[in-house]
N, C-alpha and C positions, 0 to 999 in steps of 0.2 A: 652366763650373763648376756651375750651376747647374741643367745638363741630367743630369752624372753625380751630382749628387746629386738628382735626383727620380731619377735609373734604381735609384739605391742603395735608396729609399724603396720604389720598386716591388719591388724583388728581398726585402727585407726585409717587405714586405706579405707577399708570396708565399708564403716558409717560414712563418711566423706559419698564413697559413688553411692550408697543408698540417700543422701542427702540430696547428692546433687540431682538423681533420677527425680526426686518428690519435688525439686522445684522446678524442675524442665517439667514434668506433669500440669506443675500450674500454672507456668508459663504459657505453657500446650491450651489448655483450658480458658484461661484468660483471652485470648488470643480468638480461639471461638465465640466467646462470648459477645467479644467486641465486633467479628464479623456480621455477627447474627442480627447484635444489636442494627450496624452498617445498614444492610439487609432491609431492616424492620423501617427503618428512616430511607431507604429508596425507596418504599412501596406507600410508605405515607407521604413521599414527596411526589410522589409519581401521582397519587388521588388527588392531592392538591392541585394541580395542574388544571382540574376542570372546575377552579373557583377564577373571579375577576383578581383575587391576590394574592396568584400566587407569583408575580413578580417580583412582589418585595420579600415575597418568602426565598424566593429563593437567591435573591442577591444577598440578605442576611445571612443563610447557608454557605455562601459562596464566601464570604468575607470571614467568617467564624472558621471553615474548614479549610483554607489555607490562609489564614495570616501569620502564621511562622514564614510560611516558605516566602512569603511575599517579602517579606522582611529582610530574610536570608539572601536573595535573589537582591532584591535595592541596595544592601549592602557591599555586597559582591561586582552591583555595577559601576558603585561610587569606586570601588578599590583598582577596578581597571581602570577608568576613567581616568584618574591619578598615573598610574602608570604606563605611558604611553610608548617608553619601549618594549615593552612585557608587550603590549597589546601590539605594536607593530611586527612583531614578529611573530606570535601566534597567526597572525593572519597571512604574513607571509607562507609558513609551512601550508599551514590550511589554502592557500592559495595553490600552490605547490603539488597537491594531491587532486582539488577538482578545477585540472585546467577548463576551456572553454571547448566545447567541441561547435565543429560548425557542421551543421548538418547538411547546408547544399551541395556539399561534397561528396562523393564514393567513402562511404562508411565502411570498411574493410572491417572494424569491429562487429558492426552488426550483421556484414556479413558471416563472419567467423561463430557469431551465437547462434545464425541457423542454421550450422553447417550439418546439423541431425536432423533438423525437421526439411532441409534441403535434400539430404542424401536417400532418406527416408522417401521422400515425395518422387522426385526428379530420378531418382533411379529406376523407380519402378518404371516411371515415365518414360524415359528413355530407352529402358529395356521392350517395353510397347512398343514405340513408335521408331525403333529402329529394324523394326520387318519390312519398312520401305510402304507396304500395303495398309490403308486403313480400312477396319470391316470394324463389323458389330461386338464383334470379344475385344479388339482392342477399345472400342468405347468404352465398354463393360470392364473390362480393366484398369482405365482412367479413373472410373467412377469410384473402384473398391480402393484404389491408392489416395486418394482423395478423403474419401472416408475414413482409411488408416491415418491421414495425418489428423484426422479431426478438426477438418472443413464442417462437419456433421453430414448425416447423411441427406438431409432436406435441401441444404445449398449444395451440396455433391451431384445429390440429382435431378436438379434444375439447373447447373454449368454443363453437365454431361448431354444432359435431355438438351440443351440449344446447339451443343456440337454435332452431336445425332441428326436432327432438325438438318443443321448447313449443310452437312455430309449426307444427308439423302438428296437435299436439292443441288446436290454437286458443287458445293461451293468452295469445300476443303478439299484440295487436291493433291496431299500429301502430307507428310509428317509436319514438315515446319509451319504447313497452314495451321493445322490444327494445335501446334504449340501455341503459333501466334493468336489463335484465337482465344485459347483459355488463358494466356495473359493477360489477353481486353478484358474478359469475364472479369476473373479476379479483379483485377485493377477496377471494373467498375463497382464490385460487390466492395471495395474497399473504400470507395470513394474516393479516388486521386485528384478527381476534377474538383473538387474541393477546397479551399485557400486551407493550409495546414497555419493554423493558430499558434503561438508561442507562449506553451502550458504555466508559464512563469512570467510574461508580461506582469508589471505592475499596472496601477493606476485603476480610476474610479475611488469607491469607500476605501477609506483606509481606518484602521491596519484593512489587509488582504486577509479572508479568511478561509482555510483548506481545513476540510474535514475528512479523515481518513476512517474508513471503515472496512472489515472483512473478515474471513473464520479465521479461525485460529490458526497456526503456522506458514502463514502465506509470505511473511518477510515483511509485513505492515510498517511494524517501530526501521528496523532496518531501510525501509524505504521511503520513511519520513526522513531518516538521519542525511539519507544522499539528496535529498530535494534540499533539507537545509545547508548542504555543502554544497550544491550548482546558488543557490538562493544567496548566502553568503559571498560566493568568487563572484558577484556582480553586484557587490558592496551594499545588500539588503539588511537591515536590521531584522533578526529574526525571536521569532518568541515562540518556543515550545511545549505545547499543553500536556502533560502527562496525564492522561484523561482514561488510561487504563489502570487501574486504579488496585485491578483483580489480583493481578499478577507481577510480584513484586520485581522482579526482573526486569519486567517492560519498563518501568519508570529509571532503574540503575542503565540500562540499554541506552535509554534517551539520554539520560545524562551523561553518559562518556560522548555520544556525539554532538551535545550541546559543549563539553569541553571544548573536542577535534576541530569545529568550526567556531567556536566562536559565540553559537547563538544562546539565548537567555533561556532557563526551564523553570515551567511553575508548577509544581506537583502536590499534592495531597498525601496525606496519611495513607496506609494500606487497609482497601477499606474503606476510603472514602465514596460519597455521590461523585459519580464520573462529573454529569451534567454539572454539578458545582466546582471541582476545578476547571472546568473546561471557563464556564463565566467567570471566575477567577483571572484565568491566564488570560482572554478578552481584556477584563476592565484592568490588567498590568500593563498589556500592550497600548491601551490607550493611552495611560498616565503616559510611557515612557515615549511615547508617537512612533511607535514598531513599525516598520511596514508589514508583516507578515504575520502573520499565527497558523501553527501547523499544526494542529489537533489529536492529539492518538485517543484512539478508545479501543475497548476489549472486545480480544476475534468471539465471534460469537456466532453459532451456525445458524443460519438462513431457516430452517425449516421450525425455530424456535421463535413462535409468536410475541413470548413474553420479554425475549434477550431481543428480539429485532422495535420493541415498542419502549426497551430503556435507550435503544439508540434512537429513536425518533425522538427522545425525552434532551437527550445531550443535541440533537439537531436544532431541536427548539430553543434550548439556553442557546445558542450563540445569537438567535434573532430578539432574543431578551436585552444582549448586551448590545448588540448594533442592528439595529432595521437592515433588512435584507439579506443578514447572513445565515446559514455560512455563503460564502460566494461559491466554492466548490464545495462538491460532494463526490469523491473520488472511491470510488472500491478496487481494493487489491488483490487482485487473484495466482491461484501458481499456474501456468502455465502446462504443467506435469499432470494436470489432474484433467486437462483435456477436456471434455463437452461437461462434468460437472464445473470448469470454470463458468461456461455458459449460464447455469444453470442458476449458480450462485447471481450470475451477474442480472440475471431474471426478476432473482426474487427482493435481491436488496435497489435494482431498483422501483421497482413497484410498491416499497416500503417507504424509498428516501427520495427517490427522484433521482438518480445519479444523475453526474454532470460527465463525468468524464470514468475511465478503470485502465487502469494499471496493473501489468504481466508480469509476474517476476520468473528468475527461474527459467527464460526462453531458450537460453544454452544447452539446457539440461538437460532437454526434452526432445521426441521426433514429432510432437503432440502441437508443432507453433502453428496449425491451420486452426486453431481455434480463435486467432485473434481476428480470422476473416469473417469465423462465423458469430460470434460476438458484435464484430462492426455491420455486419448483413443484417441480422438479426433484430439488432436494438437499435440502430441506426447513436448508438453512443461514441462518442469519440474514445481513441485511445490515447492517452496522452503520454504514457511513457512504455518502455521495453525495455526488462532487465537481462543482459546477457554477460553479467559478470560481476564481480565482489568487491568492485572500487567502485567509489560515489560516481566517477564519467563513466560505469557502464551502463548506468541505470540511462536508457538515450531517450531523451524527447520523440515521439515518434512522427517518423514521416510516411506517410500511407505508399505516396509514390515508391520512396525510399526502399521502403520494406518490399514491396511487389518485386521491386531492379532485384534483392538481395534474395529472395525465393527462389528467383527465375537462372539466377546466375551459376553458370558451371555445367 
């Protein structure tokens, strides 16, 4: 009896995982279909764009494709609001985690992040120019260490080519001359003389609008989450766009650090028009008088015509929701990937205009001369450098700053 009722159990297991296989199938299916559809509604919103109406088209869009979340979010702000020791202590931790850093200080942190692309450069260097003698191979030597940090080679050999230049007319007359000289270089190629801007300054239109953009695994969603925890520890109201839409991680990512700090997030279905939650989380921030909106949209690689024209499409929906925006246009690059950051940083801006780009990943790397050739190059600012996994290692950057912490040791 005993044996036909386990065989019963087994035959009953059986239908069960072939049942539940036949609905995960059309789950799977379903699921497609709805992308596709997605899809079919970005390419028809994306042609509308070249009529006089497609503003209201796509504010309609925008209010139809997240009014849950909106709801959800208004809700949520009434229930803290109400609760103001809940909310005073949230903010304490979250204060807690991104203290304030002061940058006109010796940054020992950022020292310590390029202690690879230091050891890397400066060794080579100093194994050169501790022959006491300078000739034409220890140039030639400067130039290829240079190169290995990924200076590039074009600003390599035009710092090297003006040392050459002083050292024939006798002007370097020894090691320390010629360090000191390629410090000035650097330093001017970085632009020190410069008033270094404060990358999170408020004021002007409000909300403030930051648009983040870049390829795929560069630390983006992550590196919006530490801007809204420096943005937060100096008491900013923030509101964060889940504007990548593709990958449904990215929007769960943003949420845990819309908890961590504090700030508001307005997201979309998966699968939604980015460009429409983005004008979404816009016209939320206004209702609630944000000061901030910090934008995520999906990494998308540069050399794709048609992924780089849906993000000029979501560029555009922020100057839908307020004239003149976004105020920034930030791209985020890895640092690790060396002269293709450059390259990336080429092409998205000539797409979007960048305002400013962001390094991540500089620790990790012996690749950090790439921020000089970036700033040489595109004459763009850098506005931050990440050299470690806590929201204060992402540093504001200081051009002077960084050249002190290259040159040091």
């Amino acid at each position: 009896m005993q044996v036909e009722q386990i065989r019963g159990l087994i035959v009953i297991g059986a239908v069960f995982a072939v049942a539940l296989m036949f609905i995960l199938a059309l789950v799977a299916a379903r699921r497609r279909r709805r992308r596709d559809f997605a899809e079919e509604e970005q390419r028809d919103a994306l042609e509308a764009r070249e009529h006089p109406e497609e503003s209201a088209a796509l504010a309609r869009a925008a209010q139809n494709a997240s009014q849950d979340a909106i709801a959800d979010e208004e809700d949520e702000a009434e229930e803290v609001a109400t609760d103001a020791v809940a909310q005073q202590a949230a903010l304490a931790e979250a204060a807690h985690e991104r203290r304030t850093v002061d940058l006109r200080t010796d940054d020992a942190v950022l020292q310590q992040g390029l202690e690879r692309t230091r050891t890397s450069l400066w060794g080579k260097v100093a194994g050169l120019l501790g022959k006491g003698t300078i000739d034409a191979t220890v140039l030639d030597g400067l130039e290829e260490a240079l190169i290995t940090a990924d200076v590039g080679v074009g600003l390599a050999s035009k710092l090297v080519d003006e040392l050459r230049a002083d050292w024939k007319a006798k002007k370097l007359d020894g090691a320390a001359a010629v360090r000191a000289a390629l410090k000035a270089r650097v330093a001017q190629a970085m632009g020190v003389e410069e008033a270094s801007a404060d990358p999170l300054a408020l004021g002007g239109a409000k909300p403030r609008i930051i648009l983040f953009v870049g390829v795929n695994g560069v630390g983006k969603t992550t590196t919006i989450g530490k801007v809204a925890a420096q943005l937060r520890g100096r008491g900013a109201s923030v509101v964060l766009a889940a504007g990548d839409t593709f990958r449904a991680a990215a929007a769960e990512q943003l949420s845990v650090w819309a908890d961590r700090t504090g700030a508001k997030i307005v997201r979309g279905n998966e699968g939604a028009d980015p460009a429409s939650v983005v004008f979404n989380a816009l016209e939320h921030a206004k209702a609630h008088d944000a000061d901030v909106v910090l934008c995520d949209t999906a990494g998308r690689l540069h050399t794709k015509t048609e992924l780089m024209d849906e993000i000029k499409k979501v560029q555009r929906a922020c100057g839908k929701a307020r004239p003149g925006a976004p105020d920034e246009t930030w791209l985020v690059v890895d640092a690790t990937t060396g002269q293709n950051a450059l390259q990336q940083a080429r092409e998205f801006n000539q797409v979007l205009g960048l305002t400013g780009v962001i390094l991540t990943k500089l620790d990790g790397t012996a690749k950090g001369g790439v921020v000089i050739a970036i700033r040489d190059a595109l004459k763009i600012p850098v506005r931050f450098v990440g050299v470690g996994e806590k929201a204060e290692d992402l540093r504001p950057f200081d051009a002077r700053q960084f050249v002190e912490a290259l040159f040091t040791g």
